[in-house]
C-alpha positions in Angstrom: 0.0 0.0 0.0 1.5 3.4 -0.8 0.8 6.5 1.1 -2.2 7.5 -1.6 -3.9 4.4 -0.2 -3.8 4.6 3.6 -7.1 6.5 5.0 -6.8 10.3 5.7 -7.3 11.1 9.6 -10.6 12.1 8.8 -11.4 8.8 7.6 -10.2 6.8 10.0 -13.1 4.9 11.9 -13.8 4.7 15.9 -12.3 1.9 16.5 -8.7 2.7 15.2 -8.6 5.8 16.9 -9.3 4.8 20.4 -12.9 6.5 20.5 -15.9 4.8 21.9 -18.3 7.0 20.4 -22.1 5.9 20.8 -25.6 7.1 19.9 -28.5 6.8 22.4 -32.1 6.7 22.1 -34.4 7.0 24.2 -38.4 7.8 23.9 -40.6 10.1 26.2 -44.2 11.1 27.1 -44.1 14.8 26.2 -41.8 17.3 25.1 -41.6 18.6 27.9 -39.7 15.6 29.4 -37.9 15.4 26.3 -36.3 18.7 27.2 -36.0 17.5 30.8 -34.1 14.7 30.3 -31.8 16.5 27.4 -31.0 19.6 29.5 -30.1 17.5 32.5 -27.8 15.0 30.5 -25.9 17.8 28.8 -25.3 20.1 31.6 -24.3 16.8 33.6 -21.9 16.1 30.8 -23.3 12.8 29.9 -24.3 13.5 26.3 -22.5 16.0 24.2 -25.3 16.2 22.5 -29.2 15.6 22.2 -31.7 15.7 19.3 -35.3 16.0 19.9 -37.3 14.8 17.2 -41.0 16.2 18.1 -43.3 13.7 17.6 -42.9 9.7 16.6 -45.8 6.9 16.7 -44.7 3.7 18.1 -46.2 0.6 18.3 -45.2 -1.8 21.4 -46.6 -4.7 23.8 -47.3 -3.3 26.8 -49.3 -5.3 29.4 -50.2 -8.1 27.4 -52.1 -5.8 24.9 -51.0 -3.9 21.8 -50.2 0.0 22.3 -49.8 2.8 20.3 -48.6 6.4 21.3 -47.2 9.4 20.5 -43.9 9.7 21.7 -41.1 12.5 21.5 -37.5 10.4 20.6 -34.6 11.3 21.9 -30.9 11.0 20.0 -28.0 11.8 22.1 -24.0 11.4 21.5 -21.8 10.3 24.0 -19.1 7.8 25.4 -19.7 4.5 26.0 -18.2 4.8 29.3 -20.6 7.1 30.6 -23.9 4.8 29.6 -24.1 3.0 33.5 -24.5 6.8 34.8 -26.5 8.1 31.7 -28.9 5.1 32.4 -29.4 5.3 36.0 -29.3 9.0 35.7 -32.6 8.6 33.0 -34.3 5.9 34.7 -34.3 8.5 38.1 -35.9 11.4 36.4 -38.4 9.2 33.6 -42.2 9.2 33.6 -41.9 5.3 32.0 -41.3 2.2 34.6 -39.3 1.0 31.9 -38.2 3.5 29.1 -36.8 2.4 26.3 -32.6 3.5 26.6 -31.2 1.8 23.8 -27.2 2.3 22.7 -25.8 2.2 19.3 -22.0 2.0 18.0 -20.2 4.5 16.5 -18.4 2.9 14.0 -17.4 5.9 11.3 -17.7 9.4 11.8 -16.4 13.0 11.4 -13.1 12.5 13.4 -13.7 16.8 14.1 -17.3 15.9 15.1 -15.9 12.5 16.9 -13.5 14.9 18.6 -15.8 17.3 19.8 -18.1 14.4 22.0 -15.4 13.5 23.2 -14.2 17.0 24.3 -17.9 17.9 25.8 -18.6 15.0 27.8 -15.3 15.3 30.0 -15.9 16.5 33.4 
């Protein structure tokens, strides 16, 4: 391989670079504890970042019968070392008895971006 073929530093993935980068989700009741939940995690450094998307319908099981709902979803960017805390932190301030927290890889991104989560979620 000569040097025109090895990845740029901006293309380098997670992994390689040491970064454990990950992408939360979690839906609430109302926007209200949308905005809740995203102010408290951000000034608490446990998400560099939250997106609010306004309005999703989801279908679940809940109590043996079939639900639908409006729900507000949140999408937050973080480290996957601060996920134990993130998730108690949530579960102590959610309307659910069991809201969905859900945690996805990282496994390319903007190293700049990449960078920057890891920069804003250090205490």
């Amino acid at each position: 391989m000569d040097a025109s073929d090895r990845p740029q530093p901006e293309e380098r993935d997670i992994a390689a670079s040491g970064r454990e980068a990950v992408l939360v989700l979690i839906t609430t009741a109302t926007r209200e504890e949308a905005d809740r939940i995203a102010r408290s995690l951000v000034e608490q450094r446990l998400a560099a970042c939250v997106n609010i998307v306004p309005q999703v319908r989801s279908f679940f099981w809940w109590e043996n019968k079939l639900s639908e709902e409006e729900e507000v979803l949140l999408m937050m960017k973080t480290r996957r070392s601060h996920l134990r805390q993130l998730i108690a932190k949530v579960k102590a301030i959610h309307s659910y008895s069991v809201p969905e927290i859900i945690a996805l890889p990282i496994v390319e991104g903007s190293t700049s971006y990449l960078e920057w989560v890891d920069e804003a979620t250090r205490s």
